[in-house]
ZAMARGU-4260 file (C-alpha; in steps of 0.2 Angstrom, whole numbers, plus 5000, padded with zeros to 4 digits):
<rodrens>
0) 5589/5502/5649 | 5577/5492/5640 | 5578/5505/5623 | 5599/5501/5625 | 5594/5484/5627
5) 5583/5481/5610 | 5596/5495/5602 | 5611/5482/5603 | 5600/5466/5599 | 5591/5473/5583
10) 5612/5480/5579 | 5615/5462/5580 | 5601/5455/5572 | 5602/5466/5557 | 5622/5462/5556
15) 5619/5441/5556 | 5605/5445/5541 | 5618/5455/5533 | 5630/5441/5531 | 5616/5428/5530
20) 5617/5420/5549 | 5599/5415/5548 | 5599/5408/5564 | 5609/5421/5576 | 5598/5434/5563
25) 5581/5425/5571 | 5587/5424/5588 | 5592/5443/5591 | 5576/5448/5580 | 5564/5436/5595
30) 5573/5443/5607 | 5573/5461/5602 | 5553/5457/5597 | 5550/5454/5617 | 5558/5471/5621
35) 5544/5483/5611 | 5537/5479/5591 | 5549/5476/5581 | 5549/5490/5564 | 5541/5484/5547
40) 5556/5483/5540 | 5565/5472/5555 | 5548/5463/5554 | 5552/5458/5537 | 5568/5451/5540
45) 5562/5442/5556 | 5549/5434/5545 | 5564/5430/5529 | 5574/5422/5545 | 5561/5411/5552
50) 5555/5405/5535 | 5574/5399/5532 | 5576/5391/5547 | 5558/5381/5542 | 5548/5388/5556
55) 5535/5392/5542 | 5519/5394/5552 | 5528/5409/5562 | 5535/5416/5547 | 5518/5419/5539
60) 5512/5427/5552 | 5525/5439/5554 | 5523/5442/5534 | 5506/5444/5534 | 5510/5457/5549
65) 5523/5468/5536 | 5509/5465/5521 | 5496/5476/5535 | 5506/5488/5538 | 5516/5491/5519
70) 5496/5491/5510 | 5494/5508/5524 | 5511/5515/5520 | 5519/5508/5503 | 5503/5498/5493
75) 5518/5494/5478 | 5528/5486/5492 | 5514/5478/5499 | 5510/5470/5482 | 5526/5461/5482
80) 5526/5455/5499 | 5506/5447/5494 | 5518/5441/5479 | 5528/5434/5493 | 5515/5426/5501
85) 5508/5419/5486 | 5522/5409/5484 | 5522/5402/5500 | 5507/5393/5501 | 5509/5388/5484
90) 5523/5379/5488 | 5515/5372/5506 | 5503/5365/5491 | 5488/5376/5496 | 5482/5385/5479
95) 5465/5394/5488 | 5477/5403/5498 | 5490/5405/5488 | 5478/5412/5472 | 5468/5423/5486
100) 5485/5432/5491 | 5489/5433/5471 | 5472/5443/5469 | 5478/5455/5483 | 5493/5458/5473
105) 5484/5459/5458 | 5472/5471/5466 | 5485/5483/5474 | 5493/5483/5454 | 5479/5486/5446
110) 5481/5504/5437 | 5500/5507/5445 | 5515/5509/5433 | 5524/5489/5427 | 5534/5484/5439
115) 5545/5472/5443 | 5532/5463/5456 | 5521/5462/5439 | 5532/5450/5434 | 5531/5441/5448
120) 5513/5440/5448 | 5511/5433/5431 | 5525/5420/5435 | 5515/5415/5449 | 5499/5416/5437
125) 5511/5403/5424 | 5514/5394/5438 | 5495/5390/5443 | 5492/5386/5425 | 5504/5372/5424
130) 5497/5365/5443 | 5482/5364/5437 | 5484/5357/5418 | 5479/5372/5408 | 5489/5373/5393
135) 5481/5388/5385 | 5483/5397/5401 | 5501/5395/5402 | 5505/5400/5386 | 5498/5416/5387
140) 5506/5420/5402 | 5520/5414/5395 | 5518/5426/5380 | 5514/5439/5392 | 5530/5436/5404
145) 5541/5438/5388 | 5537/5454/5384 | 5537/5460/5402 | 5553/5453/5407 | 5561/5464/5389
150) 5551/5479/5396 | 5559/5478/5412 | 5574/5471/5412 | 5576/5465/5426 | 5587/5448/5431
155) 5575/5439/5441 | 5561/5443/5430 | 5571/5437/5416 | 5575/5422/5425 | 5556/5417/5428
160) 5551/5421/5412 | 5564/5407/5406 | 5557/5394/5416 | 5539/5397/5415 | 5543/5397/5396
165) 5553/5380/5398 | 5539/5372/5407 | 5526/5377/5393 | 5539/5370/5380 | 5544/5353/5388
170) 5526/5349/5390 | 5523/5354/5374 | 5536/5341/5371 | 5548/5351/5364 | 5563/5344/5377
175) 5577/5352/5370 | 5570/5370/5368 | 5565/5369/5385 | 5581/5363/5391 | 5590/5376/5382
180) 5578/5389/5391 | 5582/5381/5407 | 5598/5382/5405 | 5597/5401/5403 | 5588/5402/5419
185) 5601/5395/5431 | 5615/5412/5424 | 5604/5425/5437 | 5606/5414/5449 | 5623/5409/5448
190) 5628/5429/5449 | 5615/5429/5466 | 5602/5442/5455 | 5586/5431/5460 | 5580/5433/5477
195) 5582/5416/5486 | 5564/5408/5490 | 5560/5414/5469 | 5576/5405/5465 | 5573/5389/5475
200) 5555/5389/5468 | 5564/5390/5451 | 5577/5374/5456 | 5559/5365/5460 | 5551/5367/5444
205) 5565/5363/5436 | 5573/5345/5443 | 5551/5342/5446 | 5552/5341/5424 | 5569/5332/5427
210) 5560/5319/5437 | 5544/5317/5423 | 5556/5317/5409 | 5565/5300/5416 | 5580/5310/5411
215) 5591/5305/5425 | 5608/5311/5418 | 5599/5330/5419 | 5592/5327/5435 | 5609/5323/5442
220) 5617/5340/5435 | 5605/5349/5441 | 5603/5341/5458 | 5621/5344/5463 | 5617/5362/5457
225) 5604/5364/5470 | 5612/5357/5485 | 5628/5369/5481 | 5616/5381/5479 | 5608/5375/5498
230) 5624/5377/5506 | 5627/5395/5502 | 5610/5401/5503 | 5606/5393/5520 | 5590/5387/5518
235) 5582/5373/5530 | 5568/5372/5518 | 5574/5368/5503 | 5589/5358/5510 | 5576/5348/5514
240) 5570/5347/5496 | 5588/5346/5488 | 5585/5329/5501 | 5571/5321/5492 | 5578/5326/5474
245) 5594/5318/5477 | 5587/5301/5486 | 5574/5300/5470 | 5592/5300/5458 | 5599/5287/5470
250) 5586/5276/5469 | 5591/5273/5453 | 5608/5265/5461 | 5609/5263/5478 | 5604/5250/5491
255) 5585/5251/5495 | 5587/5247/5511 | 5598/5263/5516 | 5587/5274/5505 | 5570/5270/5517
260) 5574/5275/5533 | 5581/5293/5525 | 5564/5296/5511 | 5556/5291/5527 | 5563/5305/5538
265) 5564/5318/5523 | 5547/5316/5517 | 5540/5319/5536 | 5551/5336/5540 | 5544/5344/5522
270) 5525/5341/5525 | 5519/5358/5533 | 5535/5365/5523 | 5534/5359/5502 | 5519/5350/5501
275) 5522/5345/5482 | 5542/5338/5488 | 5535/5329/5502 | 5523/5319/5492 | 5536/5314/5480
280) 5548/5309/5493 | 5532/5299/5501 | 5529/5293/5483 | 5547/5286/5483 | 5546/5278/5497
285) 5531/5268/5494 | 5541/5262/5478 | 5557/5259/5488 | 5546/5247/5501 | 5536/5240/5486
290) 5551/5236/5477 | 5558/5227/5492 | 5541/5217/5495 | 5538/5226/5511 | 5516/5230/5505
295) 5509/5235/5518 | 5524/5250/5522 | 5520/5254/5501 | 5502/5255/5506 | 5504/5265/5520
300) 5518/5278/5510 | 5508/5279/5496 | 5491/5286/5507 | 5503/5298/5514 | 5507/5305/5498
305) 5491/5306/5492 | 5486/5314/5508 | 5497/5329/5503 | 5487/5329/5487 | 5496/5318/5473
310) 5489/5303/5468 | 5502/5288/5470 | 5501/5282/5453 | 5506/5269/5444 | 5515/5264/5460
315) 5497/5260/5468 | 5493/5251/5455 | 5507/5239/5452 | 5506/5236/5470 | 5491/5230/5469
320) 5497/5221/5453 | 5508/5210/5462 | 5499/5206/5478 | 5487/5197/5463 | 5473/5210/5462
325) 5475/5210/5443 | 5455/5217/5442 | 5460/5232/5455 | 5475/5236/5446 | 5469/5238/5428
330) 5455/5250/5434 | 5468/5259/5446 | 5478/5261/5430 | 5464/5267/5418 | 5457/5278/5432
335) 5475/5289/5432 | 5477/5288/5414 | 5461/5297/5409 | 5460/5316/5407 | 5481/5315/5412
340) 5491/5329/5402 | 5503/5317/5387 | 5520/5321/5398 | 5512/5312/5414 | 5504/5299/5406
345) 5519/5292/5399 | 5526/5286/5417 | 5507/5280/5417 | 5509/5270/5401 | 5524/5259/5405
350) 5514/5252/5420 | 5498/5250/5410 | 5509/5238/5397 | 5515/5227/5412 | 5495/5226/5420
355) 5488/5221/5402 | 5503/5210/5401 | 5499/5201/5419 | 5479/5201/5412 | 5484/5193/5397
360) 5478/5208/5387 | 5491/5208/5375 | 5480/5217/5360 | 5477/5231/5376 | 5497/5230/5379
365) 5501/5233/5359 | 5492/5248/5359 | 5499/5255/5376 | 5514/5250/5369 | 5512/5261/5351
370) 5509/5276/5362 | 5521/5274/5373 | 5533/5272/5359 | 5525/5289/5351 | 5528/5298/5365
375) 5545/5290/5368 | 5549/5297/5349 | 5542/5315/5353 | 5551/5319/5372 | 5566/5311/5366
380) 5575/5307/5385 | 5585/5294/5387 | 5572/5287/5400 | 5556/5286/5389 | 5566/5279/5376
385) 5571/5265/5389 | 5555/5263/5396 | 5547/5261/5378 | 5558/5247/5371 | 5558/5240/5388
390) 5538/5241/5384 | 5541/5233/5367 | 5552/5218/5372 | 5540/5214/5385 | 5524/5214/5374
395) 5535/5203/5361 | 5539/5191/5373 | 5524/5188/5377 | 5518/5186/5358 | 5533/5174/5357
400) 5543/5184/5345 | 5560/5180/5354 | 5572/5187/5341 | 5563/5203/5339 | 5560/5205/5357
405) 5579/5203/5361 | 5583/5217/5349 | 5573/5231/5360 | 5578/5222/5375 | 5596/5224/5368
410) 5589/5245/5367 | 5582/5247/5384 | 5599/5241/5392 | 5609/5254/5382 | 5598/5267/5389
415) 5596/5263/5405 | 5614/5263/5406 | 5615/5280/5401 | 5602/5283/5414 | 5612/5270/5428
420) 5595/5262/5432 | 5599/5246/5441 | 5582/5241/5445 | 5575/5241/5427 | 5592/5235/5420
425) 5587/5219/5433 | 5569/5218/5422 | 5576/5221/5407 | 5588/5202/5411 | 5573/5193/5418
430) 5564/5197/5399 | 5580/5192/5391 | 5579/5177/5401 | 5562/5173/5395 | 5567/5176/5376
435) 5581/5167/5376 | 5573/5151/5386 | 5561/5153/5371 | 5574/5150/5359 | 5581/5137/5368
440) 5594/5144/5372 | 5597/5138/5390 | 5614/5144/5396 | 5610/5162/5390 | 5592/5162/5400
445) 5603/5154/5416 | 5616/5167/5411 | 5603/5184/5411 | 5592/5176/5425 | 5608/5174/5438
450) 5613/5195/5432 | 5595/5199/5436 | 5598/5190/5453 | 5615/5198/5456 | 5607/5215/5454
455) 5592/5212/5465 | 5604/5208/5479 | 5615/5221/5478 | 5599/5234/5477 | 5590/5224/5494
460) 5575/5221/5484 | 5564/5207/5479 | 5566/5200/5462 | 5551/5208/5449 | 5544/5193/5440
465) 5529/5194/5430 | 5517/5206/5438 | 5502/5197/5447 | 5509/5179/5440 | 5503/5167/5453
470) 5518/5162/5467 | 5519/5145/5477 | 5507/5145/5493 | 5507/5165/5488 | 5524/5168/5493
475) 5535/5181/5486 | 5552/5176/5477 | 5561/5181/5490 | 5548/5175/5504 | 5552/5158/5497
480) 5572/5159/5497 | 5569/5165/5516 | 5560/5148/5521 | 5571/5138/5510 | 5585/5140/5521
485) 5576/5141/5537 | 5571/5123/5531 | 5589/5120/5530 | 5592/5125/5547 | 5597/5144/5546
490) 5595/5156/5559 | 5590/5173/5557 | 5607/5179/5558 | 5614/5165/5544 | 5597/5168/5532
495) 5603/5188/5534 | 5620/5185/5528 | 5616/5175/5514 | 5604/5185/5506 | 5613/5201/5511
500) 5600/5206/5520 | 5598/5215/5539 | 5590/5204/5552 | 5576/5215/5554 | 5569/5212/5536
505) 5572/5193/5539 | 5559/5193/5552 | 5548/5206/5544 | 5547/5192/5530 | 5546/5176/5541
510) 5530/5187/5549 | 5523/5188/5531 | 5524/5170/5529 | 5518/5165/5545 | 5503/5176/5539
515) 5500/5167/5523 | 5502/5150/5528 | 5492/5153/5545 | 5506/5146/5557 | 5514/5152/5571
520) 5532/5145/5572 | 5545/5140/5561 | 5543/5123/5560 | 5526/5122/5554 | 5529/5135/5541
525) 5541/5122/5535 | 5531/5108/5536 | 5516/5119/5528 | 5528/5123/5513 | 5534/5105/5510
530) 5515/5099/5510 | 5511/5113/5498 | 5525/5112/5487 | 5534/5129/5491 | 5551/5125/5492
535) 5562/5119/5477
</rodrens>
């Protein structure tokens, strides 16, 4: 009875992998499990099950189960399958253990005929290179997966050759090549000839360069990609990464206030899953709360990413930028620029121009500026090219160049069009307003001033300014358009409405004002403002 019983669930099991029912597939495997051990091979697509559904802890084990038995019965197998492995914890953002399970695939190799799970390994080996910075490493294995993957044909193969190849280009800064090679990648897997956790590793790689590129148009394409991709392959795990890669391309447009709740819940459900997309969606978040002048929540978003092993930068530092720690935030900044490879210190380099600006550095701006402009030139994506004359236009403000800085202001708004970035649009308008008040020119400065506004708003997030420039009694903008219409007699609800805001964030900014002015209620914030000149 309990053979016959076992006989039908493993029949059923087998059937739901067949046709990609992760879950029934799961199900009738544990059931089947409790009956008598399950084969290696049943084993092995228990484990491909489990990992799907994102119960990853119970999926290595099972995998490391089949690895024991293949190295006693099929060592070639058991190679890929370490391959496997490897991957896994590399992505749960644990090299040790990912490079210790590369050397058992490397040893089980060693002396055998070139095989497909060769190619594999030095993918994983190009991979490792590029983690860890080392340029010379990556070519060679680039090199070497070139020749395998023509040895060999096979699709997969081919497939990861192309990407490691286009990650060694782009960082070489040679965009379009690597974009080309990119593109060939994605043909495998549109005809399904990748295996599925190698061809959601290769959409990783892939939008992560998007995302350091600033090249938002590409990272949209290829964002909608993934998550069709998602849906036919069933994946919990990377479902949950096509998440945090399509709420880091709505940030660019969307309302901030329904993007925290959702990075928030994103972030939290990939941590013991993709390390690496957790700590970006963590990264964002603190960005989404720093943006809308909610500090502390930054703060704490930002040590979470850095928990999972990235360092929160520039976002860390500009926060402390604009809570007036102009000291903290220039050595933050120098900190994360030095020893940086050039792709990742040019998101570095447009925060370093705004702190220099705020220190009244402007000889340390001009020369922040010149390289970000350089690189800008040399990656050639619509976003660094945004980003540099949105540098130059600030620096020439500053130097009181007003013409000259409204021509590369004039730059950075055609491009951050092209990349539909709202937020930066809004900066880009307060620095017009600036060069145009400079002129003299009143009613343009009113005109770009009341745009910046109008974007702010519709994003749900404070109004930039100039980076740790000194505020009435320390309130933020927005703090002090709150407590002007509580002086007028708004409620809560009235003060929410106006300024488009939930009621929740109203009182989460009253809170912060009765912090800063050391009151308790609402009338004496008001009398503390009028005594200390806060309100208009």
């Amino acid at each position: 009875m309990v053979i016959e019983l076992q006989t039908d669930l493993l029949s059923a099991a087998r059937r739901a992998h067949q046709r990609r029912d992760w879950r029934a597939s799961y199900e009738a495997f544990e059931l089947a499990s409790r009956q008598a051990p399950l084969r290696t091979d049943d084993l092995d697509a228990f484990a491909f099950a489990a990992w799907r559904l994102g119960h990853i802890k119970e999926s290595s084990r099972a995998a490391e189960r089949v690895f024991a038995e293949l190295t006693r019965t099929d060592p070639a197998a058991a190679a890929m399958k370490a391959n496997e492995l490897a991957l896994a914890w590399l992505v749960r953002g644990d090299l040790n253990i990912g490079q210790g399970w590369m050397n058992r695939a490397r040893r089980l190799l060693a002396g055998t005929d070139e095989t497909a799970a060769h190619g594999y390994l030095t993918y994983l080996e190009a991979a490792v290179a590029a983690i860890t910075h080392d340029v010379d490493g990556l070519r060679a294995r680039v090199g070497a997966m070139r020749e395998l993957s023509a040895r060999l044909d096979v699709p997969a193969v081919t497939a990861l050759s192309l990407i490691a190849a286009g990650v060694e280009a782009i960082l070489q800064a040679r965009t379009a090549e690597g974009y080309a090679l990119f593109d060939e990648a994605i043909l495998p897997l549109v005809a399904d000839q990748v295996p599925i956790e190698w061809a959601g590793d290769i959409y990783c790689m892939v939008l992560h360069h998007c995302h350091k590129l600033a090249d938002l148009p590409r990272m949209r394409t290829w964002t909608q990609s993934m998550e069709q991709w998602c849906g036919l392959s069933g994946s919990v795990p990377y479902g949950g990464v096509c998440d945090v890669h399509r709420l880091q391309v709505r940030a660019a447009t969307d309302d901030y206030r329904g993007l925290e709740d959702r990075l928030s819940r994103a972030s939290r459900a990939l941590e013991e899953v993709n390390s690496w997309a957790a700590a970006e969606g963590y990264y964002q978040l603190g960005e989404v709360r720093r943006l809308r002048g909610d500090f502390d929540g930054a703060a704490t978003a930002f040590e979470q990413a850095r928990t999972l092993g990235m360092d929160p930068q520039p976002g860390a530092a500009l926060l402390a930028c604009r809570r007036g720690d102009r000291q903290g935030a220039w050595t933050a900044i120098r900190v994360a620029l030095a020893g940086r490879d050039r792709l990742t210190r040019v998101r570095l380099l447009r925060a370093a121009v705004e702190i220099s600006l705020s220190r009244d550095a402007l000889d340390e701006a001009e020369r922040y500026c010149a390289e970000l402009e350089a690189d800008a030139a040399a990656f050639q994506t619509p976003g660094f090219r945004g980003w540099a004359a949105h540098a130059r236009g600030a620096v020439l403000v500053r130097a009181q160049q007003f013409g000259r800085a409204l021509e590369a202001l004039q730059v950075a708004l055609t491009e951050y069009r092209t990349q539909q970035s709202r937020y930066e649009t809004a900066e880009v308008y307060e620095w017009m307003a600036l060069a145009h008040r400079g002129l003299g020119h009143a009613d343009a400065a009113a005109a770009d001033a009341a745009t910046a506004d109008a974007i702010y708003a519709q994003l749900g997030v404070e109004p930039a300014g100039i980076c740790g420039a000194p505020s009435p009694g320390g309130l933020t903008r927005r703090e002090r358009e709150v407590l002007t219409l509580i002086a007028a007699g708004a409620t809560n609800r009235q003060v929410a409405q106006q300024l488009h805001l939930s009621e929740k964030t109203v009182s989460r900014h009253l809170a912060n004002i009765y912090a800063k002015a050391g009151v308790s209620s609402r009338t004496a914030a008001v009398a503390w403002a009028r005594d200390n000149a806060v309100l208009p």
